[in-house]
N, C-alpha and C positions, 0 to 999 in steps of 0.2 A: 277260500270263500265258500261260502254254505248256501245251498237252494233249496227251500221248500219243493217239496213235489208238484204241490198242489200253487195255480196262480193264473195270475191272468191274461188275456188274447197274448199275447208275443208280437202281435204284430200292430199292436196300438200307436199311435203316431209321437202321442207326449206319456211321459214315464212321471208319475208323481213320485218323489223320493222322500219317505219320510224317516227322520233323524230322531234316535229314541236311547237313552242308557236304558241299562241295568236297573230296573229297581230296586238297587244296594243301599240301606240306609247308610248315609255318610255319604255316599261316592255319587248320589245323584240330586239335585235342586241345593246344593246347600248353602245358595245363600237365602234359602226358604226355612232352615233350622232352625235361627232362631224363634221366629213365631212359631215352627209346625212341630221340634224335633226332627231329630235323624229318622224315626220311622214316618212320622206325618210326610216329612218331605217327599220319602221313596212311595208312599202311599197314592200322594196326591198326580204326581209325576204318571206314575201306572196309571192310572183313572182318566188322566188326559189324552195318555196316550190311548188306550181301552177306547174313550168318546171321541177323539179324530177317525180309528178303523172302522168303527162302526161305521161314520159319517161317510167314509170313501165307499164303505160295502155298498152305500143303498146305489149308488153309480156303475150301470155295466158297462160304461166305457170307461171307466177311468184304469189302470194299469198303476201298481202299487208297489213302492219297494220297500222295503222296511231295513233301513240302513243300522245296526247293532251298534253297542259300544258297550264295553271295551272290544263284545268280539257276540255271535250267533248264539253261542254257547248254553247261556242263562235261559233255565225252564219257561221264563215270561217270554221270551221268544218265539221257544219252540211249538207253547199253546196258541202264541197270537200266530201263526202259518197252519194252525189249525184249522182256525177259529175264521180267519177271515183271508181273502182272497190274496193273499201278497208273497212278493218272492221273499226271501231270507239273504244277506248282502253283510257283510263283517265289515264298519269300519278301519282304514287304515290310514297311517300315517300319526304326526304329531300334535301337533294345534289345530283346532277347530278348522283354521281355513284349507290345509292342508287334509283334513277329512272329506271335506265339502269336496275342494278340487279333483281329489283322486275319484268320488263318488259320481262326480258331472261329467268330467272326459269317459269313464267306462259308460254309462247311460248314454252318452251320447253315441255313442258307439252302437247301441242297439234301438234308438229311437230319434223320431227329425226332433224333437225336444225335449227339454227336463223341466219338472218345479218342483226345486228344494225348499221342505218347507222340513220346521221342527213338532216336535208334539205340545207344544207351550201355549198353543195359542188359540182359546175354546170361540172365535169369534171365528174363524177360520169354516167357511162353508163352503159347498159347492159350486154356488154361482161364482163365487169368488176365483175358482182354480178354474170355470169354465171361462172367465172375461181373461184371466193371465194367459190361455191356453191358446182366445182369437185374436189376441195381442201379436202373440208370438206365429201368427200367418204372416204377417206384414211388419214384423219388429227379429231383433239381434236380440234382446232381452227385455224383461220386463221387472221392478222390482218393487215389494211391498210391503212399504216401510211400518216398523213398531212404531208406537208411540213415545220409548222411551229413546228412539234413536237408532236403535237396529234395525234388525227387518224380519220379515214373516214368512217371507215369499220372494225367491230369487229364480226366475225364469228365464233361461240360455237355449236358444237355436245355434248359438257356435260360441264356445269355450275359448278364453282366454285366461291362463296362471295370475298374471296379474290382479283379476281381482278378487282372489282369494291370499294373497301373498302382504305379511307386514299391516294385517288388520286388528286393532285393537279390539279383540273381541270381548265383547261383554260392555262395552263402553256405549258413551250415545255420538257419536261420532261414526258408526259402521255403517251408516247406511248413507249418510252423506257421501265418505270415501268411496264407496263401491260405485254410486253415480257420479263423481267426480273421472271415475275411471271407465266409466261406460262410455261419458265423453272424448276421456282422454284415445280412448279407442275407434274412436269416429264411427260407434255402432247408433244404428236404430233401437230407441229402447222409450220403455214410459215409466211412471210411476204409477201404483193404484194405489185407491185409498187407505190412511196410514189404520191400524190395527190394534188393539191390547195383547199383549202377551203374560205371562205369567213370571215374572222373574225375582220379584222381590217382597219381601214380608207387604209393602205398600199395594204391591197389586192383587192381595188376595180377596181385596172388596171387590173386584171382578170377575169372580167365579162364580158361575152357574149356580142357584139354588138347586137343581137336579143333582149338583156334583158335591153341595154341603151336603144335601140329605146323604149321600151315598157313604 
């Protein structure tokens, strides 16, 4: 696992975790190729993730992790631990939920909570992670749901495998199952208001004029 030098308090109470590939054309957004190409997709991807650190910098209490994939490695990495307050953290494991889970038990490890969120989702602000964060004074979780059925924002004061385990990801079914098993767990947990994300050639009417000019 790889650490920036440079980041933020250590002793912050909730840890935001943000989930980012590679900017590898081919290997990242691709079911954004057809409308964008393989280079548009890795382009766009970068750019959103670029406009979420930003958005976390102007925050000095927020505590940032920048979760890699395939691995730390990639130069987009290394300038974004530069560039803006965040640790450096190598995904591991198989399938998405299995990245997420290994990501949430270690954070939690080092903080009373986490909010995993991805870089897809340009509505994604700070009030936003600051209402998930006084949720989670008096809640076990909190979750917030996409529009298309996933979710944006997955907020845990205590970690269970289960609900990251046998989720159809990428589907619109995730984020039902996930509350289906928040219950089935007899946790305290809420929903916030559901979100736009960026996942398919249909969601690209969604993006930021700031982020076409760019």
């Amino acid at each position: 696992m790889r650490r920036a030098e440079r980041g933020p308090d250590p002793d912050a109470t909730t840890r935001v975790l943000v989930f980012a590939r590679a900017p590898v054309p081919g290997e990242v957004k691709t079911r954004l190729i057809p409308a964008l190409g393989a280079e548009g997709a890795a382009r766009l991807h970068q750019r959103l993730t670029e406009t979420l650190l930003d958005r976390l910098a102007a925050s000095d209490r927020i505590a940032v992790e920048l979760w890699a994939a395939p691995d730390a490695g990639h130069p987009f990495f290394a300038q974004a631990a530069r560039r803006w307050p965040v640790t450096l953290h190598d995904q591991q494991g198989g399938d998405l939920g299995e990245r997420l889970a290994l990501a949430a038990a270690s954070a939690l490890g080092r903080a009373r909570a986490v909010l995993l969120i991805g870089a897809d989702c340009p509505e994604m602000s700070l009030n936003y992670l600051a209402e998930a964060e006084r949720r989670l004074e008096h809640q076990d979780a909190v979750i917030g749901p996409a529009q298309d059925g996933g979710y944006v924002l997955l907020g845990l004061r205590r970690f269970a495998p289960s609900l990251f385990r046998k989720i159809p990801w990428g589907g619109d079914k995730v984020a039902a199952l996930t509350m289906a098993r928040l219950d089935g767990l007899g946790w305290r947990w809420s929903a916030l208001p559901p979100l736009r994300d960026i996942d398919r050639p249909e969601d690209l009417v969604q993006i930021p004029a700031r982020l076409r000019q760019r």
